[in-house]
C-alpha positions as CSV (number, residue, x, y, z in Angstrom):
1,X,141.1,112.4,180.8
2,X,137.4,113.4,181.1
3,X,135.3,112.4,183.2
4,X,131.1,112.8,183.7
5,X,130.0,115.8,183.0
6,X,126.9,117.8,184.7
7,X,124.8,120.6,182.2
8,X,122.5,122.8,183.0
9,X,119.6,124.7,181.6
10,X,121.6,127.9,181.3
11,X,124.3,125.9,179.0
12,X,126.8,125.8,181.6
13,X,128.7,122.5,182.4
14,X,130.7,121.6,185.1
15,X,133.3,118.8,184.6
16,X,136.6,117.2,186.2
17,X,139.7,116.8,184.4
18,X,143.2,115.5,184.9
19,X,145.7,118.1,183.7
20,X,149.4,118.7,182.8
21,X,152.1,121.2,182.9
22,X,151.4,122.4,186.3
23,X,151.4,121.4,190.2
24,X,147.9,119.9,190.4
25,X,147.2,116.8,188.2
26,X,143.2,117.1,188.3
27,X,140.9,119.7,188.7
28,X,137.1,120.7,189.0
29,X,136.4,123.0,186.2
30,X,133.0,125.0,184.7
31,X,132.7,126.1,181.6
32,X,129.8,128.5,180.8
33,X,129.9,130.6,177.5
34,X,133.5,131.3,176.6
35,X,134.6,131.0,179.9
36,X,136.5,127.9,181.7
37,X,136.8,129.0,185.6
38,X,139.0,126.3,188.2
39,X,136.3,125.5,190.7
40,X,139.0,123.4,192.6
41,X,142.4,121.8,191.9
42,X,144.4,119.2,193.5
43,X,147.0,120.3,196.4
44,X,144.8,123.7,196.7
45,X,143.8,123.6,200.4
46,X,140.3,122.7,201.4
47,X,138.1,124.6,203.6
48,X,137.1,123.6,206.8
49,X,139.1,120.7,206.8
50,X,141.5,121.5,209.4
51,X,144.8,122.1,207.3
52,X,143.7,119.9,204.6
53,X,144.1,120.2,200.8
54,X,142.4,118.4,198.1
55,X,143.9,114.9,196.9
56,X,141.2,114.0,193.9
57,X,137.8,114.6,193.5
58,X,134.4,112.8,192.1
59,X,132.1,113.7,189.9
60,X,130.4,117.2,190.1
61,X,126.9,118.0,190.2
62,X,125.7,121.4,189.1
63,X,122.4,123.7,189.6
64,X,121.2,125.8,187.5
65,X,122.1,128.7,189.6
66,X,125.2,127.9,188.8
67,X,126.7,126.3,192.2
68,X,128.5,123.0,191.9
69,X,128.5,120.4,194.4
70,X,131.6,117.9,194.7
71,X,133.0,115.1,196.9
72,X,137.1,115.5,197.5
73,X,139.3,112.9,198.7
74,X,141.7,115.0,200.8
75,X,145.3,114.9,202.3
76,X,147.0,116.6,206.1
77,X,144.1,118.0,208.0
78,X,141.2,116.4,210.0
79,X,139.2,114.6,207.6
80,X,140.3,112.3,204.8
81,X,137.1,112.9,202.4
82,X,134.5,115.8,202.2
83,X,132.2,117.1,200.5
84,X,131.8,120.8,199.1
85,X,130.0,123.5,197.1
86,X,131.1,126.5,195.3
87,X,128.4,129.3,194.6
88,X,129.7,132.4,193.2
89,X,133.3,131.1,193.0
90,X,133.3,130.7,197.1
91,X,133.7,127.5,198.5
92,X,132.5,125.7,201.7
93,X,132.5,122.3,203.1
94,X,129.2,120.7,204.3
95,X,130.4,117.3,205.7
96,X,133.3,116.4,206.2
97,X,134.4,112.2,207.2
98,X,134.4,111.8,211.2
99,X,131.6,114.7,211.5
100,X,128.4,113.5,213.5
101,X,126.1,112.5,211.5
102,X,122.7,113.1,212.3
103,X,119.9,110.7,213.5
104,X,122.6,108.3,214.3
105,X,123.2,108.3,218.2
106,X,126.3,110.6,217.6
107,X,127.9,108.1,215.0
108,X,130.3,110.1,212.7
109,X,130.5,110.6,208.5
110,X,132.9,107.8,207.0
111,X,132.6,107.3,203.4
112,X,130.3,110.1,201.5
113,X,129.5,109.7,198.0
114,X,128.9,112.2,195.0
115,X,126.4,115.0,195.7
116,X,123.4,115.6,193.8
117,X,122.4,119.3,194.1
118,X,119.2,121.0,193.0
119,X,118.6,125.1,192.1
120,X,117.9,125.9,195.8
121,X,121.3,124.7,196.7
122,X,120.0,121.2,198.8
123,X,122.7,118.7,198.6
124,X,121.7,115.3,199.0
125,X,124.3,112.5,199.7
126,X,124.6,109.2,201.0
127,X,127.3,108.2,203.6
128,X,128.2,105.4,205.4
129,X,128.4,105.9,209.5
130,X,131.2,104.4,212.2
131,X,129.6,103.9,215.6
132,X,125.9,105.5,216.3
133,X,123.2,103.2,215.5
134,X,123.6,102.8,212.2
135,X,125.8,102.2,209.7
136,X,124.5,104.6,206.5
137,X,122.0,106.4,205.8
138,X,120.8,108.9,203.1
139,X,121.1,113.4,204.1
140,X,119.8,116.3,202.7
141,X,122.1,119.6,203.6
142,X,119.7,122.8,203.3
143,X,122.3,125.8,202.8
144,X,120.5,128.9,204.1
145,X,120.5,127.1,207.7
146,X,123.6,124.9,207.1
147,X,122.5,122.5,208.8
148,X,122.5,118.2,207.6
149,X,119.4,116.2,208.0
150,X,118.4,112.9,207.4
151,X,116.5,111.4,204.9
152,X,116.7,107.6,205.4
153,X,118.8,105.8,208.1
154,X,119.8,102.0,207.8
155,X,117.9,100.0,210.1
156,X,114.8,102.4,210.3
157,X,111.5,101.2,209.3
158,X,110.8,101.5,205.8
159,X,107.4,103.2,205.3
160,X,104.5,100.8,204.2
161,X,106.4,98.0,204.7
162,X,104.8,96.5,207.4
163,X,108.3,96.7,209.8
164,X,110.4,95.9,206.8
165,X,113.5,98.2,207.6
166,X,116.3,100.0,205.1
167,X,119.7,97.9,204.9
168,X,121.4,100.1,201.8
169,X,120.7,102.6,199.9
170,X,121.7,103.8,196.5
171,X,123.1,107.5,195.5
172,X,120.2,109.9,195.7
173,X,118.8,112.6,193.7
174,X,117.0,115.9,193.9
175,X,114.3,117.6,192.4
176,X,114.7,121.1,191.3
C-alpha cells in the first residue's frame, strides 16, 4: 500500500509504504531523480527515544531542501510516539510523547500529529498535553536552536475575540 505523498519543487517526493520480503513491513522512503533512499523502516531503532525503535509511521512532510519531517509510533524505549526529521540522510527526534511541553505549566507531549515542515526546516505540529494547564496546543520547533515553542495553547485567549479562548485546534501548516 501507498499512502499520501509530499512533492516538492525540486521534483523530489517523499512517501510511506508497506513492504514485503524483508524484516520491516513499512517504511518512509524519498524518491528524487532515479533514486529511492529508506528515510526510516519499521523495527530500525529510533533516536532519542531511549532504546526505542519505530513501530509505524504517518504521513511525511517534505521541504524543499530536501529534509522530511515524520510522526512514528514507536515500541521498548521511553516514549510511545515521536516525531522526527531527516536532513541529509541524518535523523533526529524533536518531541517525543511524555516530553514537557512548553507554555503548559510543565504538562508533557501525549498524542502528536503529522508534521508540516517548511524550507528553513520549522516543524509545526499539534499535540495533545497530560497535566500542565492545558490539554493541547499548537508548536513550532526552530532547528538551528532546537528548541519547541508554542503557537496556540487551549484555553488561551483567542486574539480579537473579545476573551473568547482556543478549545481545539486542527493540524497546522507552514509557509515557506
Amino acid at each position: 500500500l501507498f499512502f499520501q505523498p509530499w512533492l516538492n519543487d525540486g521534483g523530489a517526493t517523499a512517501f510511506r509504504a508497506t513492504v514485503t520480503g524483508g524484516s520491516a513491513t513499512e517504511g518512509l522512503f524519498l524518491a528524487s531523480g532515479a533514486t529511492d533512499t529508506a528515510v526510516a523502516l519499521q523495527g530500525q531503532s529510533a533516536p532519542g527515544s531511549g532504546g526505542g525503535s519505530y513501530a509505524s509511521f504517518g504521513d511525511p512532510a517534505l521541504s524543499n531542501a530536501g529534509s522530511v519531517a515524520y510522526k512514528a509510533n514507536l515500541t521498548g524505549g521511553t516514549a510511545g510516539q515521536g516525531l522526527f526529521i531527516d536532513t541529509a540522510g541524518v535523523d533526529t527526534a524533536f518531541a517525543l510523547q511524555g516530553q514537557t511541553a512548553p507554555g503548559t505549566g510543565g504538562g508533557t507531549f501525549n498524542v502528536l500529529s503529522n508534521p508540516s515542515l517548511n524550507d528553513s526546516g520549522s516543524a509545526a505540529f499539534k499535540a495533545t498535553v497530560s497535566g500542565g494547564n492545558s490539554a493541547s496546543g499548537i508548536f513550532v520547533f526552530v532547528p538551528g536552536s532546537m528548541a519547541i515553542y508554542a503557537v496556540a495553547l487551549a484555553g488561551q485567549a483567542a486574539p480579537g475575540l473579545g476573551g473568547v479562548t482556543y478549545s481545539s485546534f486542527s493540524d497546522p501548516s507552514l509557509n515557506e
